[in-house]
C-alpha angles and dihedrals in degrees: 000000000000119000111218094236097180087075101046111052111174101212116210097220101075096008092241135127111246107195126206098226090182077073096064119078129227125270081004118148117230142176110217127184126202140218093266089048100252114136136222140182123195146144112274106241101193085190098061092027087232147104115239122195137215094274088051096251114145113238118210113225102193091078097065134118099180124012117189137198112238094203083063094062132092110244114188109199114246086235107053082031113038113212090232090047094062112100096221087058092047086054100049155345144218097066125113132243126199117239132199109230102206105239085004102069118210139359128167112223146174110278079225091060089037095066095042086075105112109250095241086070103069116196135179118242145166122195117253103204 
């Protein structure tokens, strides 16, 4: 996973992120992680300066202490790896994964409801610890 550093800067003087929102490129998908730790993807929309995910909700970017690109990611596919075969899964729950939604695009979702997802409707993921 690599964090695209250029775009988030934590600046010492008020001990808050500024983001250089000219960095991040239209209808792009992004992870973005704020200041308290919650996380968040969603598409960059440069005319509204926000991300909006899958379920339509804006998602404030100043806020963020790491923002990642999710094309940069590694996705496995739930068919050739199975959810309950990873070895971070085995070890532990109550983490998310990030799921691509076919026509949709991303959601970030509990590992518990993931591998709910009936095995005749395949997804690609990556584990977001």
């Amino acid at each position: 996973m690599s964090a695209i550093k250029e775009i988030t800067t934590l600046t010492s003087e008020h001990n808050t992120n500024t983001v250089d929102l000219a960095r991040l490129i239209e209808g792009e998908w992004y992870y973005v992680i704020d200041n308290c730790g919650c996380s968040s993807v969603g598409q960059w929309q440069s005319s509204h300066d926000r991300l909006s995910s899958t379920q339509g909700d804006g998602i404030n970017v100043a806020s963020a202490k790491e923002i990642i690109k999710v094309a940069e990611l590694r996705f496995k596919n739930s068919r050739e790896f199975p959810l309950l075969n990873h070895p971070f899964v085995q070890r532990r729950y109550g983490f998310k994964i990030l799921m691509e939604v076919p026509q949709l695009g991303f959601t970030l979702i509990n590992v518990e409801q993931a591998m709910d997802v009936h095995e005749s409707f395949p997804f690609n993921y990556t584990v977001m610890p």
